[in-house]
LUMZALO-939412 format. One line per 3 residues: number of its first residue (from 1); their letters; for each residue x, y, z of C-alpha. Coordinates in nm, 3 decimals. Layout:
<atoms>
NUM	A	X,Y,Z; ...
</atoms>
This chain:
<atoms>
1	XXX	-0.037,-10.687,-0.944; -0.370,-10.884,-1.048; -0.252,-11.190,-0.953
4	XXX	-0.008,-11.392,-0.736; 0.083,-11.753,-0.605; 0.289,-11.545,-0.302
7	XXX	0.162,-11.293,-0.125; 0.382,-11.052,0.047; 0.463,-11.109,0.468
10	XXX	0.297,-10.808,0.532; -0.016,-10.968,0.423; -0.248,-11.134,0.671
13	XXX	-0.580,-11.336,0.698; -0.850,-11.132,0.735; -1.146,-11.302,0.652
16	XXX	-1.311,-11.694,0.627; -1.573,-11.677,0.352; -1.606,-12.038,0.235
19	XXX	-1.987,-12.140,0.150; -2.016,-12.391,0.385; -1.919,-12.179,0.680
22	XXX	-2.242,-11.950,0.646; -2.553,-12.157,0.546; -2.792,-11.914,0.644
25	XXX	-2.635,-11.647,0.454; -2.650,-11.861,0.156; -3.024,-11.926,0.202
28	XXX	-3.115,-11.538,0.250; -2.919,-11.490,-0.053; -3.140,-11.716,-0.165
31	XXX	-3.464,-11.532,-0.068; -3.300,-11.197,-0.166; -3.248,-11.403,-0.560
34	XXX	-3.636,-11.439,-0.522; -3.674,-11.099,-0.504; -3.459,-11.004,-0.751
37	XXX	-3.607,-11.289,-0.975; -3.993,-11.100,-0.931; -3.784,-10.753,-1.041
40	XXX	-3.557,-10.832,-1.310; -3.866,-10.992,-1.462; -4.120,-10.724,-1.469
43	XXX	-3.807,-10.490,-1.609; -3.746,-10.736,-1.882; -4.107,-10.778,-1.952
46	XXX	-4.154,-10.408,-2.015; -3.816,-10.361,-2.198; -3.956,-10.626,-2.427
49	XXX	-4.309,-10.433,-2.479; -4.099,-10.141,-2.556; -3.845,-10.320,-2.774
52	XXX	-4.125,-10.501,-2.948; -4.453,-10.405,-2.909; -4.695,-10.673,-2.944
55	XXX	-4.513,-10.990,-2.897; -4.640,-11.298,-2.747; -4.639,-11.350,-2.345
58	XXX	-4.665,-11.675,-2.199; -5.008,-11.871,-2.198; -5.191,-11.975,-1.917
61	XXX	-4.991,-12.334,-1.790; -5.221,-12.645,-1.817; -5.097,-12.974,-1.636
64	XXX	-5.209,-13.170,-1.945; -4.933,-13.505,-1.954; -4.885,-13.500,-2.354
67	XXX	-4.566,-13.469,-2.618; -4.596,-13.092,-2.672; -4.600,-12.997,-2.312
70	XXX	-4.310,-13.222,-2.241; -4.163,-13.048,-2.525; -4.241,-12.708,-2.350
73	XXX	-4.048,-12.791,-2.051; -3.753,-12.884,-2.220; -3.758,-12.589,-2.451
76	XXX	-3.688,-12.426,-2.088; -3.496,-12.620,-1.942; -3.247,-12.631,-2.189
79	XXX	-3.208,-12.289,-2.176; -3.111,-12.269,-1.847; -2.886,-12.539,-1.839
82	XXX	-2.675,-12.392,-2.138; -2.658,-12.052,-1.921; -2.530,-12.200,-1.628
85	XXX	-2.238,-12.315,-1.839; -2.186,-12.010,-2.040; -2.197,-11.843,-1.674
88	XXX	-1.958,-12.051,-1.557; -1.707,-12.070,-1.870; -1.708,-11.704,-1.869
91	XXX	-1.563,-11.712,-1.493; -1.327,-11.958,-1.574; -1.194,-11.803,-1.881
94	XXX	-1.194,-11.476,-1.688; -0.956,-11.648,-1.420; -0.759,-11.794,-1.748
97	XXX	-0.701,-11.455,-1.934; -0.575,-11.331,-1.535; -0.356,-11.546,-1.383
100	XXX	-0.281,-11.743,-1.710; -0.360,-12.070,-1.565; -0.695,-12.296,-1.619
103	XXX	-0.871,-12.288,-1.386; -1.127,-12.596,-1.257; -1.517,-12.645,-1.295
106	XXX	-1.706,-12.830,-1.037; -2.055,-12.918,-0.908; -2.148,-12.947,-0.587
109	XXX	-2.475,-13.084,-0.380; -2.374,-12.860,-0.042; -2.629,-12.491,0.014
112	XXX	-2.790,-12.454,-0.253; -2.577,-12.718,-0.499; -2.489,-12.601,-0.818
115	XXX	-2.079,-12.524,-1.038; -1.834,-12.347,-0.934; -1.486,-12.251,-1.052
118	XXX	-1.169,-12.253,-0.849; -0.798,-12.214,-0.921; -0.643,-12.324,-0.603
121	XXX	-0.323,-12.157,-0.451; -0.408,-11.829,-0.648; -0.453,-11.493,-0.478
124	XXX	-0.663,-11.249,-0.669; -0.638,-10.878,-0.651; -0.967,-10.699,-0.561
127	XXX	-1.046,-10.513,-0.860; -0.955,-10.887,-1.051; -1.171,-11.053,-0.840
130	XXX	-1.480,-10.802,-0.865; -1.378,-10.844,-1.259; -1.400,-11.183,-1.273
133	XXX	-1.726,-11.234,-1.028; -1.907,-10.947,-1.249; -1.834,-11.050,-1.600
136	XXX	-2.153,-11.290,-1.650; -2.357,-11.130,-1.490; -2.265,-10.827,-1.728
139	XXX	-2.225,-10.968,-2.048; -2.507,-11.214,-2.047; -2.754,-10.992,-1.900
142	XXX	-2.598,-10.728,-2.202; -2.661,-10.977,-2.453; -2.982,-11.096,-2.353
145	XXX	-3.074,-10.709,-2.328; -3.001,-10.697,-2.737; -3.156,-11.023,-2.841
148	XXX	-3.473,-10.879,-2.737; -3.445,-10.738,-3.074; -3.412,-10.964,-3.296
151	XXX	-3.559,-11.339,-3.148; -3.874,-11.422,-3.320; -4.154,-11.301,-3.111
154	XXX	-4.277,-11.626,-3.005; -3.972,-11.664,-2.766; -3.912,-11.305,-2.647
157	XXX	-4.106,-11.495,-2.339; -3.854,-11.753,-2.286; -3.582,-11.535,-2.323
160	XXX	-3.754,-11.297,-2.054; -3.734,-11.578,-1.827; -3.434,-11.726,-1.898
163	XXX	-3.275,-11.366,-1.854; -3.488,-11.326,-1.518; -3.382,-11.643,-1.363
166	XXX	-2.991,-11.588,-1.454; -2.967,-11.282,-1.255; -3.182,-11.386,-0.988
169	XXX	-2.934,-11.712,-0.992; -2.638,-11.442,-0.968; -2.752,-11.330,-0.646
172	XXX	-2.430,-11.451,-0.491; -2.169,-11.317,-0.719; -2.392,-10.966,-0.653
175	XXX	-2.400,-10.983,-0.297; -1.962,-11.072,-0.288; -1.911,-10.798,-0.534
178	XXX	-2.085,-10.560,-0.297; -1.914,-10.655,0.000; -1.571,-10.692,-0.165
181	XXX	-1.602,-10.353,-0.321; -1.582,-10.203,0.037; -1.264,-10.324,0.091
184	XXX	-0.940,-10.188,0.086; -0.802,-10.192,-0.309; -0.526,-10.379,-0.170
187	XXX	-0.693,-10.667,-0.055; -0.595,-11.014,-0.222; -0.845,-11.324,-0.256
190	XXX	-0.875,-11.688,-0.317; -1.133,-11.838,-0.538; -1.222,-12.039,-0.238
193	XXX	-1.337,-11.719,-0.018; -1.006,-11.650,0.181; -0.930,-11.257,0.234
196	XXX	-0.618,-11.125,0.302; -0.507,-10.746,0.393; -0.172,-10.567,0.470
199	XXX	-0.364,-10.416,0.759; -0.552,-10.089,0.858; -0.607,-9.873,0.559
202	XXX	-0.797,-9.562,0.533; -1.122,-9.535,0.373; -1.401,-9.363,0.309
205	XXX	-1.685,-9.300,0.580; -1.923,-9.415,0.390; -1.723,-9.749,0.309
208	XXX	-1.677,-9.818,0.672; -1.992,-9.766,0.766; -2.177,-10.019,0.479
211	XXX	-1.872,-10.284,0.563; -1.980,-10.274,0.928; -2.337,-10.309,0.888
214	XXX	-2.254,-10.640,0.605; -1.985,-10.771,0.844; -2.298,-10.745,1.146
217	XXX	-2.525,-10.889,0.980; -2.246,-11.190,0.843; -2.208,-11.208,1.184
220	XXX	-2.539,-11.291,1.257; -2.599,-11.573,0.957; -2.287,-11.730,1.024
</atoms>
């Protein structure tokens, strides 16, 4: 069972993860997304000198007010805005395929603001759940990996940082995955961040011992 709108009796709550219970876990995320912004773009960077040797990295910036450098910023901004929405769509269409309901799109100001899908009064399986919150960051950083072979060389730059800034933006779907992946194969989900388990399971060692040092350390950032 992927998906259900009832959950079995035997199932309880286990588990509050809604964003706005623990702010300073978003805002390490949020550090931890710098990080991975610094790595992700020196590994694209040299894929793309191996890929295709020679092409153009970015010039030195110059705060010069004029047409074309407006232009410039757009040319990235744009960008970025379109992946937030393929991100998102993919999520949502991910949820779709699932439960075989559409699910809902919002934005929101609260942490560190941004969209986010929900399909309320859904309970998602684990493995559906680690499905859905993986799938962008999969198949966009996949594709992005192969257009690094055919864009004109004059925006295998952009692309590096568009790619860069995407997975660095997926810190949070990273970080869940990780955690939820440590749980019991049984456990069921909302989109809003409620857990539920049909109690003590056995694990692995090594599983109990990563989900106690994440659940210490929620612990402290809640």
């Amino acid at each position: 069972m992927n998906s259900t709108q009832v959950l079995p009796e035997s199932y309880k709550l286990a588990g509050d993860f809604r964003p706005g219970k623990f702010k300073r876990a978003v805002w390490a995320a949020s550090l931890f997304g710098l990080v991975i912004l610094v790595g992700s773009y020196a590994f694209y960077y040299w894929l793309a000198a191996v890929l295709r040797p020679g092409f153009q990295s970015i010039q030195n910036l110059h705060f010069e007010l004029s047409l074309e450098r407006l232009w410039s910023v757009w040319r990235v901004i744009v960008p970025l805005v379109i992946l937030i929405l393929v991100h998102e769509l993919i999520h949502a269409l991910c949820l779709w395929m699932i439960t075989g309901k559409r699910p809902v799109i919002r934005a929101t100001l609260k942490g560190t603001g941004g969209l986010y899908v929900r399909l309320p009064s859904w309970y998602l399986s684990r493995n559906a759940f680690l499905v859905v919150n993986l799938a962008p960051v999969c198949l966009i950083t996949l594709t992005g990996s192969l257009l690094l072979l055919v864009v004109v060389k004059t925006s295998i730059s952009l692309l590096i940082f568009c790619l860069a800034v995407h997975l660095a933006g997926a810190t949070g779907d990273l970080l869940s995955s990780a955690f939820l992946f440590l749980q019991p194969a049984s456990t069921f989900l909302t989109t809003d961040g409620m857990l539920y388990t049909r109690g003590t399971e056995n694990m692995s060692r090594w599983k109990e011992s990563l989900r106690s040092v994440m659940n210490s350390a929620l612990d402290r950032l809640e």
